[in-house]
Steps between C-alpha positions, in 0.01 A plus 500: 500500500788228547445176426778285703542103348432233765845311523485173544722348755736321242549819346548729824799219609645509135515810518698567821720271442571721179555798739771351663880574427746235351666516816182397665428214334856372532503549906156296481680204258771485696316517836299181385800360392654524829184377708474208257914413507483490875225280532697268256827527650347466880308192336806335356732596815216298751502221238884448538525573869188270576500230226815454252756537785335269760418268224859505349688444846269241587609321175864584608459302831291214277785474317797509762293246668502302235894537429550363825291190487718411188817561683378272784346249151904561404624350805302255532541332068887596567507240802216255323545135351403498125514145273803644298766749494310658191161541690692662795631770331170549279385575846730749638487676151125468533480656808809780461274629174246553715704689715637681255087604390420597798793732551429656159133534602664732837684724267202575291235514785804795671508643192130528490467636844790747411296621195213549684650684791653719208144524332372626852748740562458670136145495574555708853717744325250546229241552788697746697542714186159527433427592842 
């Protein structure tokens, strides 16, 4: 007469996975690691493409915008009557530094799109090859 041990279910799924060959159990970690790297990297390309980009060339045009209002503000202090010599050219000086920020603040906001474009296209390669 056999006696056969009730196996409990945590023991039954233990045991399998013990069954299975090395090679097995890598193909399943690296399947995972797959499914869960393209969620991420569709995730971060619809973040870019949807949000930083949009967001970052709308702060471009902010900016160039703003660059010409203090080209037009240039213009105007350059032609304007000020109580001394002194005050006239605090003015100008005043008014070319902020011209001078606000170009600055162009070259860092292109930079920034640049490095996200960059960021994006790594991000589709990386996509592609785990595809």
């Amino acid at each position: 007469m056999s006696t056969s041990k009730k196996v409990s279910k945590f023991v039954a799924a233990n045991l399998k996975k013990l069954n299975k060959t090395e090679k097995e159990v890598q193909q399943e970690r690296i399947e995972r690691f797959v499914e869960d790297a393209t969620i991420e990297a569709e995730t971060q390309i619809a973040i870019i493409k949807t949000s930083t980009l949009p967001r970052l060339e709308n702060e471009l045009k902010r900016l160039e915008i703003n660059l010409k209002r203090e080209k037009d503000n240039f213009e105007d202090v350059r032609f304007s009557v000020a109580n001394s010599f002194a005050e006239y050219v605090s003015k100008r000086e005043r008014v070319l530094d902020e011209i001078d920020a606000v170009n600055t603040s162009i070259s860092y906001k292109k930079a920034d799109i640049e490095d996200a474009k960059a960021e994006l296209a790594t991000l589709e390669s990386i996509l592609e090859d785990l595809k």
